[in-house]
N, C-alpha and C positions, 0 to 999 in steps of 0.2 A: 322575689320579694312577696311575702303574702302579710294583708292585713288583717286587724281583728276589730271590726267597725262597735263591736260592745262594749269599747276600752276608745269614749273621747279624748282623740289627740297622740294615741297612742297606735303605732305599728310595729308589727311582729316582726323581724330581719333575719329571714337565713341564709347565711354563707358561711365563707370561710375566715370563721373570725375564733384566734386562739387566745386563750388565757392564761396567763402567771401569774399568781397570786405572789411572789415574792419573797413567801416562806420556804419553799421549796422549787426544784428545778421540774417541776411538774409538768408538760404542757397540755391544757384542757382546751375542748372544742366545744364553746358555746354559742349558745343563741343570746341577740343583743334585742332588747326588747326597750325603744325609744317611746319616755312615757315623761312625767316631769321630769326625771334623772332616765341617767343612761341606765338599765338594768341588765346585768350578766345575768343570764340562764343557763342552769345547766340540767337537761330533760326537767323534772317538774318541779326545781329549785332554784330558785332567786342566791347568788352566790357572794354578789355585793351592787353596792347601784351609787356610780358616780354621778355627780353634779357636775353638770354641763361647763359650769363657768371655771372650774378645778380641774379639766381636762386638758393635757397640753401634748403637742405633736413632739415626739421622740425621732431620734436617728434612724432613720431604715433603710434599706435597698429599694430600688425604684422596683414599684407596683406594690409597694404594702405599705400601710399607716400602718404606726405604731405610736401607740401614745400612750400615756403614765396620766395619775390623778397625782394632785397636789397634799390629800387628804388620805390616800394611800399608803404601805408601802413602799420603801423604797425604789425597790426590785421592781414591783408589779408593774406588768405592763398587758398590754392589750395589740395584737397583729389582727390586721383587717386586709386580707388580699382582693374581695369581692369590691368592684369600684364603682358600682351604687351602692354600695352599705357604705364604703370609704367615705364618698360626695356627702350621700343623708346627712352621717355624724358631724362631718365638720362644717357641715351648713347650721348645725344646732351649738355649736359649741363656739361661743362667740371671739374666745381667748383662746384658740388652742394656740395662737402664734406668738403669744405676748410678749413671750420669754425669748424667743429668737431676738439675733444681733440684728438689726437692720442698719443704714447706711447712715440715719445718727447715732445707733447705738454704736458704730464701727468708728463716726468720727469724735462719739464721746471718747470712746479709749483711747484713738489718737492721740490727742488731746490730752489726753492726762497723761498719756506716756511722754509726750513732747516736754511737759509741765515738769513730770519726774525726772528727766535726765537733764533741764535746765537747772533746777534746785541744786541737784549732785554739781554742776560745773559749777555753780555759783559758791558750793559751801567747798567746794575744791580751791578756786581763785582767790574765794575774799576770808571765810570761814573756816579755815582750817591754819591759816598763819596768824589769824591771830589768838586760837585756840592754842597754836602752838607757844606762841609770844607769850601767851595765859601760864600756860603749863611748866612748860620750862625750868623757873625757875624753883617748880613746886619736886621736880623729879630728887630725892634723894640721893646724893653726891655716890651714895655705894651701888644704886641699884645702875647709875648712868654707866660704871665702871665696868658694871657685868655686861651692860649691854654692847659697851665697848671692845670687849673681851670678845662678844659671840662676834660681834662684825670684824673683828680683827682676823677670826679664822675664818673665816668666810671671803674678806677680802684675796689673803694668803692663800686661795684655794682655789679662786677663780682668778685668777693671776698669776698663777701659778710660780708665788716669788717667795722669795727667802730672804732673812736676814744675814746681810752681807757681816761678815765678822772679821776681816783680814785687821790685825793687830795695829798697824800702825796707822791704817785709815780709820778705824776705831774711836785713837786716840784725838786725832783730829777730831773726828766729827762730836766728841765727847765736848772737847774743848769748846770749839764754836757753838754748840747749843748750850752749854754752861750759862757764855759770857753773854749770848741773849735770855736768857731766861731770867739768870741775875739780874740786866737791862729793864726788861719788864717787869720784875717783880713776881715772878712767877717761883713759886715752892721747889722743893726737889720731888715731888710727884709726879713732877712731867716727866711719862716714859718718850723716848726717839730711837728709831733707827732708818738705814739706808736699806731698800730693796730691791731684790735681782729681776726690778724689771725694764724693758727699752721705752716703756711709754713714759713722755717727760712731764709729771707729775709730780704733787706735792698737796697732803689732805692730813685734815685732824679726825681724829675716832674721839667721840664721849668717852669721857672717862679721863681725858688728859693725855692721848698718844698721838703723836705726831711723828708722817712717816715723809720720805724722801723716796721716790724713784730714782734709780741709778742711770734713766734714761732722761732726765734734766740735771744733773750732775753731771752727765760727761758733754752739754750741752753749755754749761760757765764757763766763764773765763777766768773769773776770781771769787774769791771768798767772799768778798762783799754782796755777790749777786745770791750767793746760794744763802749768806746770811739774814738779804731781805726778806726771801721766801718763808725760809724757814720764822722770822718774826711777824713773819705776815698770817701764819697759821699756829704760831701762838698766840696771834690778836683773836682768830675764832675759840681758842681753849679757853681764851681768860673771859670772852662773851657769850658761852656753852652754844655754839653758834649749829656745833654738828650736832649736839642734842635736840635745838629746834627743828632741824631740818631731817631729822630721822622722824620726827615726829609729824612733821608734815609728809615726809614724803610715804610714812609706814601707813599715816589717813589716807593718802589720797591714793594707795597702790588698795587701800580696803574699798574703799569708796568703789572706784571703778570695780574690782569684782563684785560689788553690790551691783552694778547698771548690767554687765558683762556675763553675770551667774556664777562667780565666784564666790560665794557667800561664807565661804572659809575665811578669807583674808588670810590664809597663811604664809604666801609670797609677800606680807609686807615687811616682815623683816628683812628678808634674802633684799627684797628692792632696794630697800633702804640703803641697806649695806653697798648696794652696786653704785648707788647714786650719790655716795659719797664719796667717791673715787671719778665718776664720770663726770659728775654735772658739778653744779657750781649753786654756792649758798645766794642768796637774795641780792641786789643792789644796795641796798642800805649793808648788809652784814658785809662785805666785801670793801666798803668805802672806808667801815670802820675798823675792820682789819686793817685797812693802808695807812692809814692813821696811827692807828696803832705802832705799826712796823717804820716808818717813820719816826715815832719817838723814841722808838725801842733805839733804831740805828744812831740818830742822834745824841741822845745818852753814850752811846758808844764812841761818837766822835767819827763815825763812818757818814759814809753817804747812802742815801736810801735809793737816788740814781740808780745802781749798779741793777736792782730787783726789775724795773719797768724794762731797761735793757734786753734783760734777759729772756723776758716777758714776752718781749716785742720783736727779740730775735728766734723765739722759738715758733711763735705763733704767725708772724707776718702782721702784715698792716690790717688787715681786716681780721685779726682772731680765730683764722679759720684751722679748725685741724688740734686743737691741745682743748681739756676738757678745762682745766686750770683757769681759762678766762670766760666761759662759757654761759654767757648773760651775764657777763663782769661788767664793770666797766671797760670802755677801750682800750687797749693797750697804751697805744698812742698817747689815750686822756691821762692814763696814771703814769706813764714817764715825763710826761708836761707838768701834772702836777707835785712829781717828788723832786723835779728837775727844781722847779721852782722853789719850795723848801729847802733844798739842801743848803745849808752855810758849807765851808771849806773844813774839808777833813782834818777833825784836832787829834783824834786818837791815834795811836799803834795800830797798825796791823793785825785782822785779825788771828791768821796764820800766816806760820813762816813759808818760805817759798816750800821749801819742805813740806809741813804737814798739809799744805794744799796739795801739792805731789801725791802725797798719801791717801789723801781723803779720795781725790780724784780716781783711787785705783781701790778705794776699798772695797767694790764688788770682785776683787783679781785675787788667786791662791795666793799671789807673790808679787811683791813690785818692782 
């Protein structure tokens, strides 16, 4: 280190200290000449001369500073492998650390990422149902249909199921959802069919279709049981109950890849779609489905009994194992309470022994 005592306050530094100007991949070997500013030399030129307080320590391998100015270039940087030139400069440079994370800067972010992913749960749990509650009724009766349409192939695909078509369980199954729909008040808009799969199931799509698993059809005993189900999810059609909950559930599959780094949201549809077969609609939308189906039955002169049964025999006492009750109410609770409503059965029958025969086999070539 040599000084130049005719320059107060100021000494002359030679080492090994390189320069990038950040125009270019250039790398030059100057001399640092610590005077009010930092001044780059390069033989009898002054090259640029940072201010001490605008100098900040950069990334480098152990035994070399490197540091950038603030008033610089981007690129530009400055490597000091000599470690009294190193020591000198950062004893003058009062900021060079400023900008580094320390251990509040670490528990700021903490902290705000704790903050960000409590938000996301909170607008998931309380903000987004009732966004959905909002919206719902705002969605366009054609667009709900399409969407209906896209989750219908999607269901049928990851399910690997088909529409059962055998002619004379057909004709049943035509019948029985007729003489509920007519019950409810429901249009001939409502599509229905039976599918070839073993999971004992039963879900509305947006749009108005309601579907039947063949694996809770060969789990009834009678018509009545399979007719409560099926009035029970024409109580979500008539309350576009699956268009809420596509809507909540396509938020909140967005949301989470917003926490997650999914920032697509394009699995929320696909989700959606899933979770309208697996899971189950809110506590309030399910109470009033049963309601519904209930008066549906009774109009008919049936008993709405026959559905909790069903319910209760597919799923066990604790609900465990069928997606169908799946933060429902209990089973238990809704056989108690259609047990209670039912007056005595005024109607006909809904199918003859026959077409319940029928319907029972209409996922079969032949009965």
């Amino acid at each position: 280190m040599n000084s130049e005592a005719s320059v107060p306050g100021t000494s002359t530094l030679d080492g090994s200290a390189a320069y990038f100007d950040g125009a270019s991949s250039r790398r030059r070997m100057v001399t640092l000449r610590l005077a009010d500013q930092l001044e780059i030399v390069e033989g009898e030129q002054t090259l640029v001369a940072w201010a001490y307080g605008d100098i900040r320590r950069a990334d480098s391998p152990t035994g070399v500073l490197r540091v950038s100015c603030l008033t610089a270039p981007a690129l530009a940087r400055l490597e000091v492998r000599d470690a009294a030139l190193a020591s000198e400069l950062v004893a003058r440079c009062a900021s060079i650390d400023d900008h580094m994370i320390g251990r509040r800067g670490v528990a700021t972010i903490v902290g705000w990422s704790i903050a960000a992913a409590v938000s996301i749960v909170a607008v998931v749990l309380f903000g987004l149902p009732l966004l959905a509650d909002r919206l719902t009724p705002l969605v366009p009766e054609a667009f709900e249909r399409r969407l209906g349409d896209v989750a219908d192939t999607q269901i049928k695909k990851m399910f690997d199921a088909k529409v059962c078509d055998n002619a004379a369980g057909q004709t049943a199954f035509t019948k029985l959802v007729t003489a509920i729909r007519e019950s409810a008040g429901l249009d001939t808009s409502v599509q229905s069919g039976v599918l070839s799969s073993s999971i004992p199931n039963a879900f509305a799509l947006p749009g108005g279709k309601v579907y039947l698993f063949d694996g809770l059809l060969a789990k009834a005993e009678n018509a009545d049981e399979i007719a409560g189900v099926l009035a029970h999810e024409l109580g979500h059609l008539k309350h576009r109950d699956s268009m809420r909950k596509l809507i909540h559930d396509g938020g909140t599959s967005f949301l989470i890849g917003l926490l997650f780094g999914d920032i697509t949201g394009s699995s929320a549809l696909i989700f959606g779609s899933r979770t309208l077969v697996t899971s189950s609609h809110s506590r309030e939308a399910e109470q009033n489905a049963d309601s519904f189906a209930i008066d549906a039955m009774h109009r008919l002169g049936r008993p709405a009994k026959p559905a909790g049964e069903l319910l209760l025999r597919v799923t066990g006492k604790e609900g465990k194992g069928l997606s169908i009750i799946s933060t429902h109410p209990l089973s238990e609770d809704r056989l108690a309470r259609m047990s209670r409503q039912d007056p005595p059965a005024s109607g006909p029958p809904l199918l003859s022994t026959e077409e319940w025969k029928a319907l029972k086999s209409i996922c079969s070539a032949k009965i």
